[in-house]
Backbone bond lengths (Angstrom), bond angles and torsions (degrees), N, CA, C in turn:
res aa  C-N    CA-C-N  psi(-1)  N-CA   C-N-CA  omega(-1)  CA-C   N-CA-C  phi
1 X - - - 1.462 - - 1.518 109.32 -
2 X 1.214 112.97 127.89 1.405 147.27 175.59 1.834 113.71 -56.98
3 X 1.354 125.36 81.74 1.426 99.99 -164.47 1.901 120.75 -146.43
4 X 0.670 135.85 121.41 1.419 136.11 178.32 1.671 125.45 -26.12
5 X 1.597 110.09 -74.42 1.205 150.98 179.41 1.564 86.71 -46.92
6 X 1.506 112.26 -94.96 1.216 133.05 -160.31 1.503 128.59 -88.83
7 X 1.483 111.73 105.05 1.513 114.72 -169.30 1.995 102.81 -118.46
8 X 1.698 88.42 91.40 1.311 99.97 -163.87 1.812 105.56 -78.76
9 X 1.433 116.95 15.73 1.462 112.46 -171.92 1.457 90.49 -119.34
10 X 1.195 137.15 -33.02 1.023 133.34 159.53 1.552 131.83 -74.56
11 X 1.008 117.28 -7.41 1.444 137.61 153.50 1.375 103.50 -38.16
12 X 1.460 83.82 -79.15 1.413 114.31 175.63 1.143 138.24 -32.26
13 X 1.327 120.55 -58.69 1.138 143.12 155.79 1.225 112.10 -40.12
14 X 1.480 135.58 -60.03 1.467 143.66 -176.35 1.638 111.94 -63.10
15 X 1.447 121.10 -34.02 1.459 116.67 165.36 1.015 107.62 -77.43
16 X 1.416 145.43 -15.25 1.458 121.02 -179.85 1.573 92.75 -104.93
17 X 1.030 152.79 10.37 1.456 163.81 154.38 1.719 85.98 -57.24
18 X 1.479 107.68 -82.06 1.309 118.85 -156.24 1.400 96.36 -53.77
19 X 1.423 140.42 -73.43 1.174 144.08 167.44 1.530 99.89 -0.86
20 X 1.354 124.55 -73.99 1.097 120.27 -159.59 1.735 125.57 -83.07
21 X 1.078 102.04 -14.49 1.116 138.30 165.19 1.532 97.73 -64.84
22 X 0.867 126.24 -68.19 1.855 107.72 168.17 1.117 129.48 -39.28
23 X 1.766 102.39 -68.63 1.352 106.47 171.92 1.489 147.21 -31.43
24 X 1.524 97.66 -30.46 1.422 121.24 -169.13 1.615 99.66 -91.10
25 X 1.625 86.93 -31.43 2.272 88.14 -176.37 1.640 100.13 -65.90
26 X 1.458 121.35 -36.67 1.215 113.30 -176.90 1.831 122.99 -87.84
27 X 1.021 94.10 -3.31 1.297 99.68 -177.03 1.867 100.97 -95.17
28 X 1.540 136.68 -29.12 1.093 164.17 -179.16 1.850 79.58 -66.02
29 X 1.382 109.48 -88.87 1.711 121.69 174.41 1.637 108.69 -5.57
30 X 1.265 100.75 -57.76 1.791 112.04 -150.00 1.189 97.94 -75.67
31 X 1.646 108.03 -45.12 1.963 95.52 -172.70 1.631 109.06 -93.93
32 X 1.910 119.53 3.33 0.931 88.72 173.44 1.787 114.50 -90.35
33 X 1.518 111.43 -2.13 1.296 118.64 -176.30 1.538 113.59 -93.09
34 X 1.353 103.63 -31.79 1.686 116.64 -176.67 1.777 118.08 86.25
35 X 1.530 89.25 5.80 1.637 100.42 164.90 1.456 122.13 -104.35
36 X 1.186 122.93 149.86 1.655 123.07 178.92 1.422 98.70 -90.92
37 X 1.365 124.78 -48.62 1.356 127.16 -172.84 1.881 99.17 -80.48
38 X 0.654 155.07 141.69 1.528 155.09 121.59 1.487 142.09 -106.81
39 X 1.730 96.15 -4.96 1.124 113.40 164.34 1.558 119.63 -144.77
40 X 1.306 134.89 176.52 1.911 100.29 166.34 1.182 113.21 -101.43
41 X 1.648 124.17 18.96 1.319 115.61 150.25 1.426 130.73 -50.08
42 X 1.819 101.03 -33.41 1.493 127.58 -174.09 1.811 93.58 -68.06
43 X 0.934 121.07 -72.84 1.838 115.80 -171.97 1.616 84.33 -156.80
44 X 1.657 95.81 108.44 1.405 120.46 147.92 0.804 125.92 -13.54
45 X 1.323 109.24 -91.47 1.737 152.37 -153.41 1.389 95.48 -69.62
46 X 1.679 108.43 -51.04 1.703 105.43 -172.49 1.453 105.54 -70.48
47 X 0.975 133.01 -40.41 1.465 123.35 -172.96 1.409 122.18 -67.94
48 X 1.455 98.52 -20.13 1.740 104.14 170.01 1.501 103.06 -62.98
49 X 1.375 112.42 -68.13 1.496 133.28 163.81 1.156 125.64 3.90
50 X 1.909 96.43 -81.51 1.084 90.84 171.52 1.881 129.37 -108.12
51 X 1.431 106.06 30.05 1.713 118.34 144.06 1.534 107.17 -54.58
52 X 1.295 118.02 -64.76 1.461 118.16 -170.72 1.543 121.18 -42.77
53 X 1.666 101.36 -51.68 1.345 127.12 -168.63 2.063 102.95 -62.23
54 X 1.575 98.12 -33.29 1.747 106.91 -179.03 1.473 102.39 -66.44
55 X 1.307 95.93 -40.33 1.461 94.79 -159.41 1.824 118.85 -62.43
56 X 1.494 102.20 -52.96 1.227 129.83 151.01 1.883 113.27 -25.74
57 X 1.493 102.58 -72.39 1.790 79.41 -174.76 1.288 106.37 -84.83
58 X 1.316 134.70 17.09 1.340 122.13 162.52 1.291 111.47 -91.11
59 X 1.487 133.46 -13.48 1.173 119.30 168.82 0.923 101.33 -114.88
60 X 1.682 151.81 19.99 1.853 146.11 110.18 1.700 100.33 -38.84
61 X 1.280 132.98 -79.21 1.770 125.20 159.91 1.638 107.15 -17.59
62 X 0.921 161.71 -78.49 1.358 150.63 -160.56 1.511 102.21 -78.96
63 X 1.109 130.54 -47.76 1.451 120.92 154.55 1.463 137.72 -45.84
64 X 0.864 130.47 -25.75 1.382 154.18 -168.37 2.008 96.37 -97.39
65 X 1.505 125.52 -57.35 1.288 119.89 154.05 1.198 114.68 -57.68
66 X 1.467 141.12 -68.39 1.698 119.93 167.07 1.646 127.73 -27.49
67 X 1.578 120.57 -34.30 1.048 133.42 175.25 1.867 98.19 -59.70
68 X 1.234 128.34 -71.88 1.637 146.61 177.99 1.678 105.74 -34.36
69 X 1.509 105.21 -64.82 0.980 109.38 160.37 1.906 149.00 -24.63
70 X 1.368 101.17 -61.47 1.508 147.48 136.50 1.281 109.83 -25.85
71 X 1.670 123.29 -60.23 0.969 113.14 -135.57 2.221 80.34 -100.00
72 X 1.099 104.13 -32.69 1.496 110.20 174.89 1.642 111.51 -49.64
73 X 1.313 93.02 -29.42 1.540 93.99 -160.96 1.730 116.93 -83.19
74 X 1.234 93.70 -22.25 1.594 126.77 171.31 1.606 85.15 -77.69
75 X 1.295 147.25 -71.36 1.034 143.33 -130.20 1.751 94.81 -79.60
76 X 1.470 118.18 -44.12 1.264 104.44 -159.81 1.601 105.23 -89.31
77 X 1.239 109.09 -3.92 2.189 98.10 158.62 1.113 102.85 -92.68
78 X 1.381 146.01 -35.12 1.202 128.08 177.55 1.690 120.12 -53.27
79 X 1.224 108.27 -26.75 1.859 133.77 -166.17 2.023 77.18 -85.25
80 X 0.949 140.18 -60.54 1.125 155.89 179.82 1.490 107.09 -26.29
81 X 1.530 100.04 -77.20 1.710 114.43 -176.26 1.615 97.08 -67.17
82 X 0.871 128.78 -76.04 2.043 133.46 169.73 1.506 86.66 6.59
83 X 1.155 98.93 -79.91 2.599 100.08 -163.64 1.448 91.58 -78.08
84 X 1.680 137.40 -10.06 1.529 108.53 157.51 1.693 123.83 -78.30
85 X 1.384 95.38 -20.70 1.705 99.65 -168.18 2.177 89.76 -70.58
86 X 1.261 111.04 -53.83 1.516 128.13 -175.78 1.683 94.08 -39.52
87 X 1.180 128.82 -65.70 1.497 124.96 176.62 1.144 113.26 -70.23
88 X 1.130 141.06 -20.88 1.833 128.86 150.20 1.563 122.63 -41.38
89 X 1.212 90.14 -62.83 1.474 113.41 -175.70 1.641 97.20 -50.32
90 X 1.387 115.81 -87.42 1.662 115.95 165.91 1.393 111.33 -14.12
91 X 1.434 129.10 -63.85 1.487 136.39 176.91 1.969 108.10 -40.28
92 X 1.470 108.98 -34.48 1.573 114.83 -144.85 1.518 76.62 -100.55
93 X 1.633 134.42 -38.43 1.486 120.29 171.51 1.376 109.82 -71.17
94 X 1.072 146.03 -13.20 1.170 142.39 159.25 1.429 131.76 -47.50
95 X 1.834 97.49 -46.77 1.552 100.68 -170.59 0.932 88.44 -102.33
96 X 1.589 155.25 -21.32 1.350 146.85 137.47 1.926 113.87 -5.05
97 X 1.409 85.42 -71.44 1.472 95.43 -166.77 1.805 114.69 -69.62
98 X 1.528 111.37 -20.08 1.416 145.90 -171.50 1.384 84.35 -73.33
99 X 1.254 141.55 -68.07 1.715 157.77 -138.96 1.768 96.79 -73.70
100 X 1.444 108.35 -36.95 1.370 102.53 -159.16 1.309 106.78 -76.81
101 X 1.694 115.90 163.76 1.680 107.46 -174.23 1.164 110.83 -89.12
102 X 1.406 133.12 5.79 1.026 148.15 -164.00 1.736 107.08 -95.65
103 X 1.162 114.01 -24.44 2.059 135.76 166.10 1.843 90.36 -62.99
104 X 1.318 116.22 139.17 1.258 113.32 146.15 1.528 104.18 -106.79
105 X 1.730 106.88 -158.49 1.560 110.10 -170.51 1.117 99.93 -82.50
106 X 1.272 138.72 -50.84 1.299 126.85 172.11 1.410 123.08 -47.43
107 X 1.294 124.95 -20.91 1.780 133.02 177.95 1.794 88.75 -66.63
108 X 0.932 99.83 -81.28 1.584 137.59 179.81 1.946 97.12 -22.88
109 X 1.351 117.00 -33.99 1.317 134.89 -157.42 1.849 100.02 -73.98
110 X 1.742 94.47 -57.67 1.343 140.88 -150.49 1.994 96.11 -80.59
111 X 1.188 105.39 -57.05 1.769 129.25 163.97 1.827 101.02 -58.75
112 X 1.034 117.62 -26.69 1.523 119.67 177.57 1.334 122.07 -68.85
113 X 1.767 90.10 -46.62 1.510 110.11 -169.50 2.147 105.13 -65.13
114 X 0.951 85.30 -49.40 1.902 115.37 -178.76 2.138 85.59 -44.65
115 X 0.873 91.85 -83.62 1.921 113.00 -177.29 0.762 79.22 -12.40
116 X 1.705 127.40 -86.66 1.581 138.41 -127.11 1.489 88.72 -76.22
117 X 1.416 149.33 -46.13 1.247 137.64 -167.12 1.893 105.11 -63.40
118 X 1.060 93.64 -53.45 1.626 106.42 -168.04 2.038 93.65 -66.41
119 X 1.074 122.47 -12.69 1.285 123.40 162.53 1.633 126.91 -69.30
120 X 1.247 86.30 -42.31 1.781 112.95 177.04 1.347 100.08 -73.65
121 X 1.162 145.71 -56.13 1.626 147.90 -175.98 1.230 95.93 -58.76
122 X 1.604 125.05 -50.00 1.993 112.92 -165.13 1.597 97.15 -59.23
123 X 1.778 120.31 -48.70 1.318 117.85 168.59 1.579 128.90 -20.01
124 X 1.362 95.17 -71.00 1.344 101.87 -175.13 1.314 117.14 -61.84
125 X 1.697 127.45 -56.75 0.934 171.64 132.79 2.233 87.36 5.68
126 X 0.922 122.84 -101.65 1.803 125.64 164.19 1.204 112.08 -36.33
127 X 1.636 118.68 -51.44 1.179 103.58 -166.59 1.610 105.57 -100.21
128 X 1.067 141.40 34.61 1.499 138.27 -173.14 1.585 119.09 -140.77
129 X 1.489 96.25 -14.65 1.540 114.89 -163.80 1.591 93.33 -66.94
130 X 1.530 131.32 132.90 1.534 143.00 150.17 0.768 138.38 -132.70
131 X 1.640 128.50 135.44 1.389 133.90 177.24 1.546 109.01 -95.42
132 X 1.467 112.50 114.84 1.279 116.47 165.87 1.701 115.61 61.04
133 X 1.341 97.99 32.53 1.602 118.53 -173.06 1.399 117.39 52.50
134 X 1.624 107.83 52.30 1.207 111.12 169.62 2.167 104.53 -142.32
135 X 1.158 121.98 121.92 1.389 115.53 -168.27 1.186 117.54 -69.45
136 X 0.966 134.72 157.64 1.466 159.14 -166.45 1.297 108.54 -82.04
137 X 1.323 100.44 -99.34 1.276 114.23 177.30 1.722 140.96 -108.76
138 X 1.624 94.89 10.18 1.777 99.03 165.23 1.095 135.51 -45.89
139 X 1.238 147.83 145.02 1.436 124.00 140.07 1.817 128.06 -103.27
140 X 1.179 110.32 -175.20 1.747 103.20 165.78 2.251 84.47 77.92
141 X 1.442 91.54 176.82 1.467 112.45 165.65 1.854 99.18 77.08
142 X 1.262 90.66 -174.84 1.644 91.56 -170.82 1.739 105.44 -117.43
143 X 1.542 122.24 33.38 1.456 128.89 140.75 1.540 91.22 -114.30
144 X 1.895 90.74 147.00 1.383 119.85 171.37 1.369 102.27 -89.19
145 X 1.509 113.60 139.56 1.773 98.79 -170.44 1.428 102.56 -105.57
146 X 1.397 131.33 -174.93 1.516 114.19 -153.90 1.621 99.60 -109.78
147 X 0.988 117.95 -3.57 1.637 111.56 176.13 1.473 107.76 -103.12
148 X 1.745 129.74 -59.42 0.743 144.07 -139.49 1.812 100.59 -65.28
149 X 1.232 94.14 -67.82 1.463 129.10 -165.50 1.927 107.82 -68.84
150 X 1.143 111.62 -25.69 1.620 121.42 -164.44 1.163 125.62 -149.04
151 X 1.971 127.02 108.60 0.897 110.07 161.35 1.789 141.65 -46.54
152 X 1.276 138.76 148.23 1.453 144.33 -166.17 1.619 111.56 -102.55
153 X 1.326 104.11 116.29 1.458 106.92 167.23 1.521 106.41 -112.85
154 X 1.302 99.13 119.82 1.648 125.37 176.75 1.349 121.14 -81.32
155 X 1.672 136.43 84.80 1.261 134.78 172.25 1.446 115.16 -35.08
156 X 1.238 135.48 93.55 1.480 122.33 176.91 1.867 141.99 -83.94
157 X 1.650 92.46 -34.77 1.097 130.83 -149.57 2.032 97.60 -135.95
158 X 1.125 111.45 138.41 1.877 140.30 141.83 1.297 89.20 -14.34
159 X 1.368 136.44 -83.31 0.957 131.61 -138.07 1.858 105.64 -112.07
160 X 1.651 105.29 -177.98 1.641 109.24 -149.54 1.714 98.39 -92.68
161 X 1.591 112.18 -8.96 1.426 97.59 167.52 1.422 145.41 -107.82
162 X 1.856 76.30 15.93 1.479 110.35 -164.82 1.764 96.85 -80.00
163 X 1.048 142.82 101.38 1.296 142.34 -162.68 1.654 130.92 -166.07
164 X 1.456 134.00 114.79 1.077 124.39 176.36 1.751 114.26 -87.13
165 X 1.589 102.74 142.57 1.722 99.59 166.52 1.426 114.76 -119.16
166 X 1.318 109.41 127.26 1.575 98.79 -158.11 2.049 86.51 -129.34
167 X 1.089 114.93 126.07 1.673 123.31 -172.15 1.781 96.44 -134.33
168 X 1.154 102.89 105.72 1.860 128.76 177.12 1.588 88.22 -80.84
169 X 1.324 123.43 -42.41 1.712 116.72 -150.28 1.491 117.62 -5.07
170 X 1.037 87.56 -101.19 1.313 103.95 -174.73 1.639 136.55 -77.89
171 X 1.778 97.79 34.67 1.468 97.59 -175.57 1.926 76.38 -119.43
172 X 1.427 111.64 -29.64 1.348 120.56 167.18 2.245 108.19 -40.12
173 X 1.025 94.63 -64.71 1.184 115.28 -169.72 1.645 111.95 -65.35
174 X 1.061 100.48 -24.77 1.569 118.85 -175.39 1.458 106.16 -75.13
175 X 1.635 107.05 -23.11 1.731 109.90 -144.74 2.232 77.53 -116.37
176 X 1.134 98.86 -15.30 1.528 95.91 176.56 1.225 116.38 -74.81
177 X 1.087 123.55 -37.24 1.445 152.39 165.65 1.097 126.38 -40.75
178 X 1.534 119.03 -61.93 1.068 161.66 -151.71 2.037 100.53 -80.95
179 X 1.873 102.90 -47.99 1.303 109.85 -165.15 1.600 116.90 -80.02
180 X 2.105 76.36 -24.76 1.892 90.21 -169.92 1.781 95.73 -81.25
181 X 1.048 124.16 -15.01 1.629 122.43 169.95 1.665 101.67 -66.28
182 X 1.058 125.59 -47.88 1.221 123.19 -146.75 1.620 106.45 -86.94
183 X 2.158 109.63 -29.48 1.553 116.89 -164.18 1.420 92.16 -134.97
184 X 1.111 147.32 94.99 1.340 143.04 -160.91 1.454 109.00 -85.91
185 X 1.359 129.91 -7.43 1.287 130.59 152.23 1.277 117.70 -99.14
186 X 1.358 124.44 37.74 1.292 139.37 146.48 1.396 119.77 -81.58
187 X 1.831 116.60 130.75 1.489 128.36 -171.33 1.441 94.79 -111.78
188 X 1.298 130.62 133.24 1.324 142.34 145.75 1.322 106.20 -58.20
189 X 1.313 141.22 -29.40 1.571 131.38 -172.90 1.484 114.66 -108.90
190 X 1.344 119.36 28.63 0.950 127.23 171.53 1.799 143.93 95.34
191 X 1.753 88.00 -13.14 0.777 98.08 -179.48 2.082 145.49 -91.78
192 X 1.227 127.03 132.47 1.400 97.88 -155.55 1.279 113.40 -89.27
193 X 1.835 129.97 153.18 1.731 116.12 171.53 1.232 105.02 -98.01
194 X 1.045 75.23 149.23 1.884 102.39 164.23 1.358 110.16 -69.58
195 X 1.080 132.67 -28.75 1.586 146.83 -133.23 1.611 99.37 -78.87
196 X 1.377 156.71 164.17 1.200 148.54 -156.68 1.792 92.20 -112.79
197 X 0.943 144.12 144.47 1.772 123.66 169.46 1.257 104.26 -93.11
198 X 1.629 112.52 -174.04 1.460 110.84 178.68 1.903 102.29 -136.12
199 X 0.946 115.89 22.67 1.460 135.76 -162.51 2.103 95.98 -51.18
200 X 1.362 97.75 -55.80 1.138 99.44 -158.61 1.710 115.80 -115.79
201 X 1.565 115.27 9.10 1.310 127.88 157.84 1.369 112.21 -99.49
202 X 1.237 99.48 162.39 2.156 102.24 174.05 1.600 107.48 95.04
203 X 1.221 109.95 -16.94 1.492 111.83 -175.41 1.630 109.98 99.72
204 X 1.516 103.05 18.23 2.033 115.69 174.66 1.368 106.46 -86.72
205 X 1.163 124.90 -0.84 1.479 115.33 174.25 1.573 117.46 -45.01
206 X 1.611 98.53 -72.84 1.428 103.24 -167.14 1.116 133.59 -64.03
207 X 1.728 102.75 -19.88 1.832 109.94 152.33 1.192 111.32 -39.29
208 X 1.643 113.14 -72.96 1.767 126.25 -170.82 1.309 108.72 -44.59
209 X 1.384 133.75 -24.13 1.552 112.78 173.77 1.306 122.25 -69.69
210 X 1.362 132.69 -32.48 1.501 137.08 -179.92 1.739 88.55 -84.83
211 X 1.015 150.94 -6.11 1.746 135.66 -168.89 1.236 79.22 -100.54
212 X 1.587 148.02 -79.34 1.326 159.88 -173.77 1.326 107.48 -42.04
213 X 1.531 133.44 -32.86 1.423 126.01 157.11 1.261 122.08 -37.69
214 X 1.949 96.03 -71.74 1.306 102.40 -177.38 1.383 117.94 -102.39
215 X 1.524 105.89 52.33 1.639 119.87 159.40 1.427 84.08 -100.46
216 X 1.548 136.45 -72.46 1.436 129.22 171.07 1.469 120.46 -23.78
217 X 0.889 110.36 -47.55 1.977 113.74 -179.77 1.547 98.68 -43.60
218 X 1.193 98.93 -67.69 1.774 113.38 -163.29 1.187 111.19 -55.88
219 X 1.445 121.84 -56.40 1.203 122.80 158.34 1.762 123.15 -37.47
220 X 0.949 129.30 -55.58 1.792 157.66 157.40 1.567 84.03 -12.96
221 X 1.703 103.09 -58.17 1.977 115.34 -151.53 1.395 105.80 -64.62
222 X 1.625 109.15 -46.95 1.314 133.00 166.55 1.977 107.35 -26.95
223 X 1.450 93.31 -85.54 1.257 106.06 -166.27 1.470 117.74 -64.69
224 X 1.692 114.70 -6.33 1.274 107.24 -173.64 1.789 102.64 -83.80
225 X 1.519 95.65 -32.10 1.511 109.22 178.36 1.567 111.10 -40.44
226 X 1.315 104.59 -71.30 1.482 127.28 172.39 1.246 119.49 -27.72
227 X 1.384 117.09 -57.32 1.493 134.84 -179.76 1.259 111.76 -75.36
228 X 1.246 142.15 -23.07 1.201 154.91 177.68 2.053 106.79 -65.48
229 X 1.698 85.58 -73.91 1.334 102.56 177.96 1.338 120.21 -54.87
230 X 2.032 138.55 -22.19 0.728 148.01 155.92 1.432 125.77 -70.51
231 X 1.820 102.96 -14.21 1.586 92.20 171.55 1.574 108.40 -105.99
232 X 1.160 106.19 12.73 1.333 115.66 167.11 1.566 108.46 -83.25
233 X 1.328 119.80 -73.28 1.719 129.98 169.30 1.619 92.91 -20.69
234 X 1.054 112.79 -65.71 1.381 120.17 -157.29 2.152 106.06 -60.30
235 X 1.080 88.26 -21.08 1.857 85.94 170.00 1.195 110.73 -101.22
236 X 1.728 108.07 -11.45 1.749 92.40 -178.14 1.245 100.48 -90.38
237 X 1.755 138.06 -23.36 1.245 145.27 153.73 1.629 94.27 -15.28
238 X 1.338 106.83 -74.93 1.811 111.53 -155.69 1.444 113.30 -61.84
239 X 1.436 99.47 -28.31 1.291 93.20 -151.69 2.123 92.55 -86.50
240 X 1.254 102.44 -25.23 1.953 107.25 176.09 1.604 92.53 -69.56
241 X 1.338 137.67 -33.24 1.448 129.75 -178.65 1.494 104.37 -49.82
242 X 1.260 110.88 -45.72 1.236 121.45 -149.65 1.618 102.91 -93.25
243 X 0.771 103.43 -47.45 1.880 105.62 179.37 1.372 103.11 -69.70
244 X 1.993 131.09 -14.53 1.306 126.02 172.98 1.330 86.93 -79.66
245 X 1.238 131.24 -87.56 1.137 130.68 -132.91 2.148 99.53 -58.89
246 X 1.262 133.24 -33.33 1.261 113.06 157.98 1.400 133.10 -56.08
247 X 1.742 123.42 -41.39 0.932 136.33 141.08 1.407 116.70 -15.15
248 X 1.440 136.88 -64.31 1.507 129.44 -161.28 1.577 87.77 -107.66
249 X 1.300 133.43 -10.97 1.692 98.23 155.61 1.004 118.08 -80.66
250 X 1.587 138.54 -2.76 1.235 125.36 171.95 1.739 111.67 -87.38
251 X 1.113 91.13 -34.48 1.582 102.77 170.48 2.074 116.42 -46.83
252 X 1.229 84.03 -57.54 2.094 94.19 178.17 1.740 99.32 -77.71
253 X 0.993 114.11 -20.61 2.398 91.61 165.10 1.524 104.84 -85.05
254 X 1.432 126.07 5.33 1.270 99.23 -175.94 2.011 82.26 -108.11
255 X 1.435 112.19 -48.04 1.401 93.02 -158.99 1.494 106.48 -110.06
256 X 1.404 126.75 23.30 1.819 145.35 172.86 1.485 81.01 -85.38
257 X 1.852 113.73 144.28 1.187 132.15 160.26 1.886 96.84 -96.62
258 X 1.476 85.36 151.50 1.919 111.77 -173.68 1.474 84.20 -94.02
259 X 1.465 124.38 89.71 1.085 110.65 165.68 2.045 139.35 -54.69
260 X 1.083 77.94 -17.45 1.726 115.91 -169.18 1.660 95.90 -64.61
261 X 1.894 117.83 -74.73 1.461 115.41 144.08 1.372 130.78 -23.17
262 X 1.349 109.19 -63.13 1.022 109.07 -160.43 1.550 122.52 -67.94
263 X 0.969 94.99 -47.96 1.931 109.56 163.33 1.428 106.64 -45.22
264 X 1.754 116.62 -59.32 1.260 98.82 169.65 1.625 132.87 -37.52
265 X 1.480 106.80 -56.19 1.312 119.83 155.35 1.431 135.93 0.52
266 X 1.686 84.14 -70.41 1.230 98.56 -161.59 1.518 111.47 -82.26
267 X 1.352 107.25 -17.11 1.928 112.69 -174.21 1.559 85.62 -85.66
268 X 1.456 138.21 -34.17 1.419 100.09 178.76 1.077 131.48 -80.78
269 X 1.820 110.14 -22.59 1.514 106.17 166.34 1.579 112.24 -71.42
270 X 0.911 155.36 -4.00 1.396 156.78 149.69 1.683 110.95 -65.43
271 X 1.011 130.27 -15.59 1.518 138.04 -175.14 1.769 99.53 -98.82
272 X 1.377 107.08 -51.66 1.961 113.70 169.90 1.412 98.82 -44.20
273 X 1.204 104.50 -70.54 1.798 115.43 -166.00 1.388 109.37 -32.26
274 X 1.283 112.84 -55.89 1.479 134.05 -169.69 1.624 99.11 -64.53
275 X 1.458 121.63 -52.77 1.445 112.13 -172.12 1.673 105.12 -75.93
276 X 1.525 105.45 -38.08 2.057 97.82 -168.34 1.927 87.68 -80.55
277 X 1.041 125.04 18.70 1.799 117.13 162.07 1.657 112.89 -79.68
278 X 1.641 92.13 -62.16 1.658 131.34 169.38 1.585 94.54 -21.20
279 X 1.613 89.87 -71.90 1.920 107.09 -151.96 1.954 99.65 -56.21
280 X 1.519 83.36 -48.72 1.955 95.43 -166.03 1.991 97.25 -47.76
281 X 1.207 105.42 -43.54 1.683 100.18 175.95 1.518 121.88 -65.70
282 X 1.428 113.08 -29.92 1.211 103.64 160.68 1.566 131.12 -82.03
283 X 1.176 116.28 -17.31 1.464 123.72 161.46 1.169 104.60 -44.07
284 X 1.360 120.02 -75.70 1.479 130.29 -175.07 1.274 148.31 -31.06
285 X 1.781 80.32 -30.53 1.973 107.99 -178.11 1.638 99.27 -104.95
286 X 1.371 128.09 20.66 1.651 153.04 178.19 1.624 106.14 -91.36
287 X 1.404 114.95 -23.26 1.325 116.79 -176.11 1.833 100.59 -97.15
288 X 1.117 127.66 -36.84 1.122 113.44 175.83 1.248 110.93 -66.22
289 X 0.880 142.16 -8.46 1.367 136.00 178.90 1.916 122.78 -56.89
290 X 1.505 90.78 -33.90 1.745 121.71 158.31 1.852 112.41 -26.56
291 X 1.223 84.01 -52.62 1.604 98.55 -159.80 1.843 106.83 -77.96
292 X 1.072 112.54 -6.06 1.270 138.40 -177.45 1.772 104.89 -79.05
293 X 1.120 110.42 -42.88 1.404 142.14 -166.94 1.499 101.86 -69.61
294 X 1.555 104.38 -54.96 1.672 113.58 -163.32 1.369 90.12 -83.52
295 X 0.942 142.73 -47.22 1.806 125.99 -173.22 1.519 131.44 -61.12
């Protein structure tokens, strides 16, 4: 039908113009951002999706550094006890060599002097050691040190039950015990004496070799703890690597544009445009045809 008013092909033409005319704006959108989703008009459902999925390996990423962290922190008392167990041992050849009848008092004097130094180093050495200016293993004074005094909760995981508990207490305390039996001018809080000892004159030698053993034991308990719990960190390291890095590939197929598609895409909605432009002009020149009529 022939008509003035109403140019139902050009109508026409202009909604599927516009139609495509979107398509092409969003398809233009996707590869110029490199996202498929960019809004949740684009996919709802996916953008909820993959919000969750962001959220998740970004707090596996801060977990995964707490893990490193953790695992340093374990590393530098264990590095700690390593040069304390080394001066035990030295201490245990001492009263070894102190014990024999073959030492006089003056040997014994000289082996004393040595003790009391290598006593003063375990001091400092236990009581001085810090991570990130917080102590290890001191006690007494007005810092709480981080093993001695407090069990450790280890953030591991995204989520709130994701968590290690790691409690040294009292193998800490055991090994404090253990040293001040063995060096009696030994300070758990850091501090060193002046005081001369008597460990290995008087005929105290051969005691001090079984106290200096199992000052090593305790220590041993210490570091096995440590090493244990660090080769644990160290698998949960791999194993958060690994659940991130699946994590954010599932994350980029829901909201990564297929450029490959999409390009396709986009040259055919650019090819529509071009023909429903074409067509809409010939619609238009459909009404003069009227005037053809009246003459």
């Amino acid at each position: 039908m022939l008509s003035l008013h109403t140019n139902a092909a050009a109508l026409s033409a202009q909604n599927s113009i516009s139609r495509t005319q979107s398509s092409l704006s969003t398809s233009q959108t996707r590869l110029s951002t490199g996202f498929r989703v960019n809004s949740a008009m684009d996919d709802a459902a996916g953008l909820q999706i993959a919000t969750r999925l962001k959220y998740q390996t970004s707090g596996m990423a801060v977990a995964m550094r707490n893990t490193q962290n953790s695992i340093s922190l374990m590393q530098t008392g264990e590095g700690a006890l390593d040069e304390t167990t080394a001066i035990l041992i030295r201490m245990k050849d001492l009263a070894t060599q102190a014990a024999d009848g073959s030492s006089n008092a003056n040997d014994q004097t000289s082996m004393q002097s040595e003790f009391d130094a290598l006593t003063n180093e375990l001091t400092n050495i236990v009581g001085n050691t810090t991570f990130g200016g917080q102590k290890l293993f001191a006690t007494g004074g007005s810092t709480t040190s981080t093993f001695q005094n407090a069990s450790l909760t280890f953030q591991i995981g995204a989520s709130t039950s994701e968590t290690l508990k790691f409690d040294v207490t009292s193998q800490v305390s055991a090994m404090h015990a253990a040293i001040t039996a063995a060096a009696a001018n030994y300070s758990d809080a850091g501090s060193a004496s002046t005081t001369t000892g008597t460990e290995l004159t008087g005929g105290g030698a051969n005691s001090a070799i079984d106290l200096i053993a199992s000052a090593i034991d305790a220590v041993s308990t210490v570091r096995s703890t440590l090493g244990a719990t660090s080769n644990r960190l160290e698998h949960v390291y791999n194993n958060l690597s690994n659940v991130s890095t699946n994590t954010k590939a599932a994350e980029g197929r829901i909201m990564d544009t297929d450029f490959a598609a999409e390009s396709s895409n986009m040259t055919s909605q650019q090819m529509l445009l071009q023909a429903g432009t074409a067509m809409l002009k010939q619609s238009n020149s459909t009404s003069s045809l009227v005037m053809s009529l009246l003459q």
